[in-house]
Every structure is written in C-alpha cells, then in structure tokens.
C-alpha positions as CSV (number, residue, x, y, z in Angstrom):
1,X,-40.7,-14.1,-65.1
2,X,-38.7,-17.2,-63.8
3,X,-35.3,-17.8,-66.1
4,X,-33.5,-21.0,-65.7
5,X,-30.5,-21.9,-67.7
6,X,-27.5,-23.6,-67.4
7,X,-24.7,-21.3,-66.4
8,X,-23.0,-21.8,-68.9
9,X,-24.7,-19.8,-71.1
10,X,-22.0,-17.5,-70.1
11,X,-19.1,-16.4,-72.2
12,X,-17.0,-15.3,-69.5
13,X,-15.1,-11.7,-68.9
14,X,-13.6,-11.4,-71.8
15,X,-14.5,-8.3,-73.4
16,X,-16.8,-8.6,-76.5
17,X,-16.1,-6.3,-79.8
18,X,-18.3,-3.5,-80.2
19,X,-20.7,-4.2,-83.8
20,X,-22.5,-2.0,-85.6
21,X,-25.8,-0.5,-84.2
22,X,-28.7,-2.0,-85.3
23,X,-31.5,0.5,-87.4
24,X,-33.1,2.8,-85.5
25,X,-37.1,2.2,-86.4
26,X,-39.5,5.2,-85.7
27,X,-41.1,5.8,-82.7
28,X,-44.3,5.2,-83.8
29,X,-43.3,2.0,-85.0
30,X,-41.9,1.2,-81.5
31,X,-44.9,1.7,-79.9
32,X,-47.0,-0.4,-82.2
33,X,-44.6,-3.1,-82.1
34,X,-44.9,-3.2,-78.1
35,X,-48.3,-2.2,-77.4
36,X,-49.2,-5.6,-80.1
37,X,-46.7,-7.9,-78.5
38,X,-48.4,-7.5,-74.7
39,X,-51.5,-8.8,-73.3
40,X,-53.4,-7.3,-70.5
41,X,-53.3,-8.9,-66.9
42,X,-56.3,-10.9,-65.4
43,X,-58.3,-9.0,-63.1
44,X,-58.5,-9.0,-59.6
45,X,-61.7,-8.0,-57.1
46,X,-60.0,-5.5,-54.9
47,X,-61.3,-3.7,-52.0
48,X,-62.6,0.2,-53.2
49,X,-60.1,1.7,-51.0
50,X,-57.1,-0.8,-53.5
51,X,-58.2,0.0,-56.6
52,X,-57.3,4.5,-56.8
53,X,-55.3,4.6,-59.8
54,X,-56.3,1.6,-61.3
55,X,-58.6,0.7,-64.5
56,X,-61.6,-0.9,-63.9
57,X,-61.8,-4.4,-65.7
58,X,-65.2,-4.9,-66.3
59,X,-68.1,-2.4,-67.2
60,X,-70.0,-1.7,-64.0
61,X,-73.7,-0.8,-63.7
62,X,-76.0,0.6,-61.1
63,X,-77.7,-1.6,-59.0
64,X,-80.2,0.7,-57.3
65,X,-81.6,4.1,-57.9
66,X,-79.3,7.3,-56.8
67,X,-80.4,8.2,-54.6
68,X,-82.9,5.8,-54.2
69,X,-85.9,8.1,-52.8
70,X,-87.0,12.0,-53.4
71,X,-84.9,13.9,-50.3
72,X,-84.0,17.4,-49.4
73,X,-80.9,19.1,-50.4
74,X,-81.0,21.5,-47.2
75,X,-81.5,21.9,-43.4
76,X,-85.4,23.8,-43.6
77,X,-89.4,22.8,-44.8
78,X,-90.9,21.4,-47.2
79,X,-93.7,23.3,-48.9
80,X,-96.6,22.6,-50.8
81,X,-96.4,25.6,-53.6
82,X,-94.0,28.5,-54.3
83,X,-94.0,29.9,-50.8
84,X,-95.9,33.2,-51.6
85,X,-98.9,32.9,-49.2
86,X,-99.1,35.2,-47.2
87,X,-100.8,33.6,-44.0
88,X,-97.7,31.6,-44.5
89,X,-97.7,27.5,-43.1
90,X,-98.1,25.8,-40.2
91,X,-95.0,24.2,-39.6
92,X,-95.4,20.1,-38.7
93,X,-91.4,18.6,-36.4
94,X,-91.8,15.5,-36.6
95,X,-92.2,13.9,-39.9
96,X,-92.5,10.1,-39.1
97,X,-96.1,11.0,-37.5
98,X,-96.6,13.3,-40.7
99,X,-99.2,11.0,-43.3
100,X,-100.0,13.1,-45.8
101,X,-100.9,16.8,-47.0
102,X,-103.2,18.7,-45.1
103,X,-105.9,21.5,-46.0
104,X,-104.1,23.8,-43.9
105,X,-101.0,24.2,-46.4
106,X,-98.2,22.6,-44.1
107,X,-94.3,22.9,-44.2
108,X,-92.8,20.1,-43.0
109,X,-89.6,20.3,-41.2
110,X,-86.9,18.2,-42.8
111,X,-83.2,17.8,-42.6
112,X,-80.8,17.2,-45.4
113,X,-81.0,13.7,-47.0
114,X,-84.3,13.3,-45.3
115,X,-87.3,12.0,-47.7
116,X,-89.8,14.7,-49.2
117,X,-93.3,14.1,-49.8
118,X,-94.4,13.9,-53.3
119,X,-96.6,16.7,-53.0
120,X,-93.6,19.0,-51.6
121,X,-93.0,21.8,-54.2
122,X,-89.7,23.0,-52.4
123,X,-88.0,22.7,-49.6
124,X,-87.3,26.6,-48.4
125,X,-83.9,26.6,-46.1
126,X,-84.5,27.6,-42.9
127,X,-81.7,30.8,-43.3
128,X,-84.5,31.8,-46.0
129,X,-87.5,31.4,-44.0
130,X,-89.0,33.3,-41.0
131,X,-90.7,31.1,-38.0
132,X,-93.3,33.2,-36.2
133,X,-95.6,31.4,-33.7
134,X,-96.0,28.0,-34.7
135,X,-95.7,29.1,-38.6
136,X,-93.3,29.9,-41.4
137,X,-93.2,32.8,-43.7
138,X,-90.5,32.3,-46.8
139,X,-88.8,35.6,-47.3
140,X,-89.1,34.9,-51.3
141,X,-91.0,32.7,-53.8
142,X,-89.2,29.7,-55.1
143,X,-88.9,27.8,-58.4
144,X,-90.2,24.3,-58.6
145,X,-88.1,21.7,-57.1
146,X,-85.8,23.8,-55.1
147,X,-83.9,21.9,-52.7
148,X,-84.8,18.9,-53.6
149,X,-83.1,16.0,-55.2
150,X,-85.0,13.3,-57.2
151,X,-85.3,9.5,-57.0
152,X,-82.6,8.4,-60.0
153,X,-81.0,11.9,-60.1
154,X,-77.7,10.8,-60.2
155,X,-78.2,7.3,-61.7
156,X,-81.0,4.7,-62.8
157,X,-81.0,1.4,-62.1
158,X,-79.0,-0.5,-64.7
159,X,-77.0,3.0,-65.8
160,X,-73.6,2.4,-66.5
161,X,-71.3,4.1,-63.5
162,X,-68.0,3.4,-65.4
163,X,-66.4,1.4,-68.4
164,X,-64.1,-0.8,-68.6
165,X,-60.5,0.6,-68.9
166,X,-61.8,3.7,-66.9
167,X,-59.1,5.3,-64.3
168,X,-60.7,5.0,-61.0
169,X,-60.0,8.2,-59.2
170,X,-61.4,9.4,-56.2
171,X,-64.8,10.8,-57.7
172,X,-65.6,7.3,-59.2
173,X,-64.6,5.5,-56.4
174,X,-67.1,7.4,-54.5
175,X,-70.0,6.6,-56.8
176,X,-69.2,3.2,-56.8
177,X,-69.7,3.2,-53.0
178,X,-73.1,5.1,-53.6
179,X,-74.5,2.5,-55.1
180,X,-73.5,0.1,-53.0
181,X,-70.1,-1.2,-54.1
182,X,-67.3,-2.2,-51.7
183,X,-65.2,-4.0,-53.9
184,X,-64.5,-3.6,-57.9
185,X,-63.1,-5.9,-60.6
186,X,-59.9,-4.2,-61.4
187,X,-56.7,-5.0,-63.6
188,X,-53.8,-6.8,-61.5
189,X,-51.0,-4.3,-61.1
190,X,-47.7,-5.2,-63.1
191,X,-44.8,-6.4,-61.3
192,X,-41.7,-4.8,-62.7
193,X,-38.1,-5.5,-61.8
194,X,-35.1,-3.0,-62.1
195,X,-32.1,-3.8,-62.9
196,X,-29.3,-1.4,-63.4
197,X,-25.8,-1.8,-64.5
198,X,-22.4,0.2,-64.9
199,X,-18.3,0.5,-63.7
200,X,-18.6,3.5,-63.6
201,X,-21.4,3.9,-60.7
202,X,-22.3,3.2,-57.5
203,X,-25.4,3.2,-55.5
204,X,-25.6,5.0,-52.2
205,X,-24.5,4.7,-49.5
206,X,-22.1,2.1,-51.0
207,X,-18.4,4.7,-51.5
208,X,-17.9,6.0,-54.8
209,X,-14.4,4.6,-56.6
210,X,-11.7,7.5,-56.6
211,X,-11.5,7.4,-60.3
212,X,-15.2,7.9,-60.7
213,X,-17.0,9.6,-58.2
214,X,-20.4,8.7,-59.2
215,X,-23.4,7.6,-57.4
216,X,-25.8,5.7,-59.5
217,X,-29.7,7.4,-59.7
218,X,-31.1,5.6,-62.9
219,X,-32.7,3.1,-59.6
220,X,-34.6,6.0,-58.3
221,X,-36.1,7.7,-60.9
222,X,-37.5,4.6,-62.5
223,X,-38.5,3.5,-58.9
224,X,-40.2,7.0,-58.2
225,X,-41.7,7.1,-62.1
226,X,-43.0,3.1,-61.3
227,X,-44.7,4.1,-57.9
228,X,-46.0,7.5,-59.1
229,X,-47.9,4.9,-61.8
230,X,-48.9,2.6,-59.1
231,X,-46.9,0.1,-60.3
232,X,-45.1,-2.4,-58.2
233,X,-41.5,-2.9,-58.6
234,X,-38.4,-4.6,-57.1
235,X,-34.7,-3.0,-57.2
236,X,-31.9,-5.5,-57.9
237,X,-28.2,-4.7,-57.0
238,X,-26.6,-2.5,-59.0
239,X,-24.2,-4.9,-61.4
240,X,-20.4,-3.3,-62.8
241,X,-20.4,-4.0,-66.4
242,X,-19.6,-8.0,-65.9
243,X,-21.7,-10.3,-67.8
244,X,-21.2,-12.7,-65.2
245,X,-22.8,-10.5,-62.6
246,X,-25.3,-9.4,-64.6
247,X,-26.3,-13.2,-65.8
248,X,-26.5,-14.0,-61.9
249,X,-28.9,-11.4,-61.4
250,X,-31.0,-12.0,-64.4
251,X,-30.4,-15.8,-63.5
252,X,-31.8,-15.0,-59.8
253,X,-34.9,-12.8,-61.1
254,X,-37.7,-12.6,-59.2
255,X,-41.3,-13.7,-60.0
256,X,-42.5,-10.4,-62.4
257,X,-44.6,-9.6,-65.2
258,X,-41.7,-6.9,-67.0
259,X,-38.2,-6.6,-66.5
260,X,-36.6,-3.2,-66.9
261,X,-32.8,-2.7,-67.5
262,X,-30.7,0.9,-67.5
263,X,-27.4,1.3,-68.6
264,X,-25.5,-1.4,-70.9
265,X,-28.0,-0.9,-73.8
266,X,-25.5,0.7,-76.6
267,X,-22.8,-1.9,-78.5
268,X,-19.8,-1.1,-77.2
269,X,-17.3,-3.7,-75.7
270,X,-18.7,-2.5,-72.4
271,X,-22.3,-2.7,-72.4
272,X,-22.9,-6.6,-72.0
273,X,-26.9,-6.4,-70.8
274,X,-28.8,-7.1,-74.4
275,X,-26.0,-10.0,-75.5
276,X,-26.7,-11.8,-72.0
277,X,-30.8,-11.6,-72.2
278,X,-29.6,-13.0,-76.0
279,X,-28.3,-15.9,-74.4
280,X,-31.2,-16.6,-72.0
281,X,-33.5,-16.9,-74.7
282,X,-34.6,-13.5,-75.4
283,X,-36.2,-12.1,-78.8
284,X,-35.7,-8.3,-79.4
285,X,-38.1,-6.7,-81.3
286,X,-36.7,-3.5,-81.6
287,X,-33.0,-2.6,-80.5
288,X,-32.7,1.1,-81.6
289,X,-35.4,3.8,-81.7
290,X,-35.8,7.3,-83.7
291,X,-36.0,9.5,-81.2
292,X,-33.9,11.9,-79.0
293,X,-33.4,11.6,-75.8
294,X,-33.6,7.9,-75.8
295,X,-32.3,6.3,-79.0
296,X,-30.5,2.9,-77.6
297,X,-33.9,1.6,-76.1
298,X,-34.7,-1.9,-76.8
299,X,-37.5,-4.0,-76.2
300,X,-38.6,-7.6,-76.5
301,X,-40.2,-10.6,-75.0
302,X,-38.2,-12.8,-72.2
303,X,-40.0,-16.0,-71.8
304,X,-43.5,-14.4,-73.0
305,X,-43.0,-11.4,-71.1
306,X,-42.2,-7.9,-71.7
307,X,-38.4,-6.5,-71.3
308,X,-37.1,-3.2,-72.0
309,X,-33.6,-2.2,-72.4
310,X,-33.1,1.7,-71.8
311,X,-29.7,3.8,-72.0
312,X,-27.9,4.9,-68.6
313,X,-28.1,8.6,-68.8
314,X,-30.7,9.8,-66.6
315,X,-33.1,12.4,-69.1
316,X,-33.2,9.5,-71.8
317,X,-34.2,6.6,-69.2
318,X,-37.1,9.9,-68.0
319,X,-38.2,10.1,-71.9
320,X,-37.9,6.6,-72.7
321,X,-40.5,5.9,-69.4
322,X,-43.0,8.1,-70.4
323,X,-43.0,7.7,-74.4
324,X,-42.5,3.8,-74.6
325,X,-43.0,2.0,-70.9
326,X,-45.9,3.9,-69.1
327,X,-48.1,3.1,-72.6
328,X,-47.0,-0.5,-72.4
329,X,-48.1,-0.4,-68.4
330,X,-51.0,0.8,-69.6
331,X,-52.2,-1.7,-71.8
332,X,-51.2,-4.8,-69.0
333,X,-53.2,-2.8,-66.4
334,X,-55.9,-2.9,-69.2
335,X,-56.2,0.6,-69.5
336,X,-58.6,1.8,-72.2
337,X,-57.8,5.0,-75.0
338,X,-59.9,7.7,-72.7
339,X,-56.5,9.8,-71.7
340,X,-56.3,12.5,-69.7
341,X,-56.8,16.6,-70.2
342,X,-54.2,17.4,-72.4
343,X,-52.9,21.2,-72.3
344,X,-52.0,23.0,-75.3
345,X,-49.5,25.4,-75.0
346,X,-47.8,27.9,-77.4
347,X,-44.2,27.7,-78.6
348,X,-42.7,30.9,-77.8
349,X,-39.9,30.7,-80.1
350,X,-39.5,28.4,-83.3
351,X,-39.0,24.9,-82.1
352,X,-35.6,22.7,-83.3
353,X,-36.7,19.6,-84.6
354,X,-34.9,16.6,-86.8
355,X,-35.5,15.7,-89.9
356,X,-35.1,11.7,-89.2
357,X,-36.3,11.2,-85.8
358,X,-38.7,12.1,-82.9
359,X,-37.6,15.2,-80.5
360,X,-38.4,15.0,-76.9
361,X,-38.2,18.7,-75.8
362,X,-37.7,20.1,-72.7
363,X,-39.7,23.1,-71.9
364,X,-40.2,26.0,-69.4
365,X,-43.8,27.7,-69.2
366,X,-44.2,31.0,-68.7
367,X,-48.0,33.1,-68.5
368,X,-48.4,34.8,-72.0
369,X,-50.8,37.1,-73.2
370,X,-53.4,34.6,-74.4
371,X,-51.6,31.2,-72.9
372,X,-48.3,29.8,-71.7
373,X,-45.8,30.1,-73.8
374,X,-43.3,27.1,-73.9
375,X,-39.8,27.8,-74.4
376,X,-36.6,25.3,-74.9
377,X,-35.1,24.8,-71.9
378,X,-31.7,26.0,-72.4
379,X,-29.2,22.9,-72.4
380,X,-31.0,19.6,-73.5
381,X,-27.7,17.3,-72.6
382,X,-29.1,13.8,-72.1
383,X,-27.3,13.1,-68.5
384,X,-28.4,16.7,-66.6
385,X,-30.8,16.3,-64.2
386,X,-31.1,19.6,-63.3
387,X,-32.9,20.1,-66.9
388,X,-35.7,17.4,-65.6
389,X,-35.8,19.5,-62.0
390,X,-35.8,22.8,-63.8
391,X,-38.0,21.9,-66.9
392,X,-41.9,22.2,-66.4
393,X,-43.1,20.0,-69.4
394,X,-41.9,17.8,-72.5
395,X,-43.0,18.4,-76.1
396,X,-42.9,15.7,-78.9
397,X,-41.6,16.9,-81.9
398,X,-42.2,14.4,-84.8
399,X,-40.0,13.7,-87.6
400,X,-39.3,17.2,-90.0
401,X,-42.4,18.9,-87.7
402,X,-41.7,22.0,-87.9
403,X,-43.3,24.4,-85.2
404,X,-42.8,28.4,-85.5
405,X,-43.2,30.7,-82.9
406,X,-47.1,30.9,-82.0
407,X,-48.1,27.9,-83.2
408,X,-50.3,25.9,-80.3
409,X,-48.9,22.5,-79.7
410,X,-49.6,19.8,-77.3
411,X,-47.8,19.1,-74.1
412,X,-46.3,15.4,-74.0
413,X,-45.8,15.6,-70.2
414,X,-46.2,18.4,-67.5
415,X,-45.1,17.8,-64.2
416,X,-47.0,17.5,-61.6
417,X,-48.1,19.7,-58.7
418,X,-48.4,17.8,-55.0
C-alpha cells in the first residue's frame, strides 16, 4: 500500500466538529460487504517447513504409491499362514539372499519398514514368537495381514493429499513429505501495518503524561492476535490525536497489503484517523457496525487495498479481530470454508442479548454434568483486560437470540492452551 499526496491534503490542527454517527449496518452485512470487496493473494512455492499455518493454493495429488511397496509394521518374521504349525518355521536372517518361498514353511526375519514377500500371510513380532534352535514357534495364531502394511495403504497414485484452501498443519505437512514433496504452492502471507493513535496514551517505555497515566496496549494485542495468525505485520509509532501526525505516518506507510488503525475511529472532535484516510482517497464501506463490543469499526478500500478502522478500548479492538479481520485474513491467504472443530457448550444461565445488534459475550467454562456450562463473565466493560485474561471463550449472540439456561450454543472463540 504506497500513499502519495500532496501535503496539503491536510486541514491543519484545528479541531474538527463532532457529526452525527453514521448507521450502524449488521454484522452480517459487514462481513459480506468485506469478505466481497477482497481478493486473495498470489501464491508462493514455499519450503514445507514455511508453509505450517498456511492454506495450500493449489489442490495437490500423490505422485507415488504410499507407501510404495508391501512392508512390515514390526521388528519380527514373516510367515507363510496363520502361525499354528506346530513344527513351527525355519527362520531365514538375511532377506536379500531370500528368492522366494520354500517347501519347508519359512519365516523370514524382517525389520520394520522392510519389504514382505507376497506370499507372507503375517508378520508375527518377535515379543510374540519363540526362537528355538534355528526355528520359530508363534505363541498364538494370527489374522491375515497382521503386521503388515500394503502398497497404496495410505494413498494411490493420483489421490488427492489436500485441497486447495486446506490449513496445512503438522499432520499434512508430513504427508506431503511422504510422497515426496519438499516444497508446496501456498497463499502469500498478508502484510498488515498497525497504526495506533491517542493523547491520552503512551507506549512503553516512553513516560506516561502526569495527567494521564496510561500506557498504550491496543499495539500488542493486535501484534500478538496478527502473529498468533501467522500474519506479518509492522508497528508504526504511536500518533497523539494530531491529524498532522497521523497524515505523516499514513503519508510514510510502508509497502502492505492491509492497514489496520485503533483508536480515533468514533466522530468526536478528537478522533481525526477516518477524516484523514478521507482525504487520501479512501472509500468507506461501512463506518458503524451492530454489534457490541466493537460498534465504531470501519472498513474500506485505500488505493485497492483493505483498511480497517477499529475503536481504542482494548476488548472491542479483541472482538472486532476475530469477528471482522481474521475472516478477511482469511480469504487473502485464500483460505477455503472447512473451519475448524467447533465446541458447543451450554449456557448455564439465560443469556442477555439485544434486540438490534450482535452481542459478543464473554464467558467462563465450568465442567457440568453432561458439558461445560458457559456462564457471563461478570463485568463486560469494553476497556478491562482482565475480562479477556479471565474469560475462557466468546459467544455470538445474534440480534433478539434469545438463549435460556440449557440451551447448547456454539463457542465463537476459546482460548487457547500452549
């Protein structure tokens, strides 16, 4: 996202009126309005090793068979039936010089991974077999193909090992590198800048004014939420509420594909960061949404690319992430709809809600009898972090839903467990 305008485009430090707030349109709205307004970002062949976290671009198939010949599952012998006779069989160490079955009912010593014949039956473990003299008495009898894995059990040729949009976690990366992949067509990572603005804040280790004590944290949570997404980002300095300032910085904006603003977002005489992307060209295609924590978000397109304008207290800029960025990350990493697990919880108590817009509830989870119960956390006050630290989970409470004690409902967000 490179900006360049004359400066001036400014209109100075004089203090603006505050005007009317625009209409709030629903959340659902919100989200359609973005998610159709962005375009995924071209993809990128990455190192396996690059690409955890990431959605794969492009469906990707199975070159060769998995695995690609019939092998033992276990340290022991192959066998030519069930095991069960009783002069038991002659046991053959060295495999290479081993051709073919012979009359004399062999077991032939193999170690995991190692080929089988195709006239092995099993493959007994050695913990389960008894070597007397130069031969090998199973304790037991055992089922057909015991111990053995087949040529294709895990994938064909020309299977499908993931689709397009896919997350690639760990277990996919791995199966990707069984069949041969070391590098995978993946989604280029967003570039996000953060911008965050306010008189009354500071950002440590800068001092705090004496007539507000405050240390900005807005910065870090959005920079923890971004990197927890595997997103990369880049912090600007925090900006007083100067529209000067905060032109510079927008004016000095480094190369990005979203730009993400806190604080400055409401219509007051102080709050100066929508008016100033106004003047640099930007088109807002929403500037108020239904929903609680959260309601001043904006969003729009700043030279083509995706902006979002979120409030300054800490808990709405948390809500606003999750419920309107991360989807909109999403769809430029080229994510596809396949989400993940999503726990359903019971209310333990009836649940508020509002009749006009979308509740974002903080809950605590408890064991129940049947399931967690999900209770209200206790103050839901838009700027208390404690309530994120404390809270275990969010719940989205749409429009008049009304949600009585023991009803199951859907968890929005849990936190996470390192």
């Amino acid at each position: 996202m490179n900006i360049a305008v004359k400066k001036n485009l400014c209109y100075g430090k004089t203090m603006k009126k505050a005007v009317p707030s625009p209409y709030a349109i629903p959340f659902t709205e919100a989200l359609r309005l973005a998610e159709t307004n962005v375009v995924s970002l071209p993809p990128e062949r990455v190192l396996l090793h690059q690409a955890l976290g990431r959605p794969v671009a492009e469906d990707v198939y199975c070159r060769i068979a998995i695995p690609p010949t019939r092998n033992s599952a276990m340290d022991g012998y192959a066998l030519p039936d069930n095991g069960s006779n009783p002069a038991g069989y002659p046991a053959f160490h060295k495999p290479e010089l081993f051709i073919g079955k012979s009359e004399t009912n062999p077991a032939l010593r193999v170690l995991t991974g190692q080929p089988v014949p195709q006239w092995a039956f099993c493959v007994a473990a050695e913990e389960h077999c008894i070597l007397r003299e130069s031969h090998i008495f199973p304790k037991a009898p055992f089922r057909p193909g015991t111990n053995i894995r087949e040529e294709g059990e895990d994938a064909d040729c020309d299977d499908i090992l993931c689709k397009a949009g896919e997350i690639l976690d760990p277990a996919l990366l791995a199966r990707l590198a069984s069949a041969g992949y070391h590098r995978v067509s993946v989604s280029r990572r967003p570039r996000a800048v953060i911008l965050t603005s306010g008189d009354e804040l500071v950002r440590a280790p800068s001092k705090p004014r004496p007539d507000s004590p405050r240390f900005e944290s807005d910065a870090t949570l959005l920079a923890g939420l971004l990197a927890q997404d595997g997103i990369r980002f880049h912090l600007l300095e925090h900006q007083p509420d100067d529209p000067e300032r905060i032109l510079d910085a927008l004016l000095g904006l480094p190369q990005c594909d979203i730009l993400i603003t806190c604080g400055g977002a409401s219509n007051s005489e102080a709050d100066h960061s929508r008016p100033v992307l106004e003047r640099l060209g930007a088109v807002f295609l929403y500037e108020r949404v239904a929903m609680k924590p959260g309601r001043p978000t904006a969003f729009g397109l700043l030279k083509g690319k995706p902006f979002f304008c979120l409030p300054g207290n800490p808990v709405a800029v948390f809500v606003s992430y999750l419920a309107l960025v991360y989807p909109i990350l999403k769809k430029m990493m080229g994510a596809g709809k396949r989400g993940n697990f999503v726990q359903v919880v019971e209310a333990g108590v009836d649940l508020p809600y509002d009749t006009r817009r979308n509740i974002f509830l903080r809950v605590k989870l408890d064991n129940g009898p049947r399931s967690l119960l999900a209770t209200p956390y206790p103050d839901q006050g838009s700027g208390l972090i404690r309530s994120l630290v404390e809270s275990d989970a969010l719940i989205s409470i749409s429009p008049a839903q009304s949600i009585k004690a023991g009803s199951l409902v859907p968890l929005f967000w849990q936190r996470r467990i390192y």
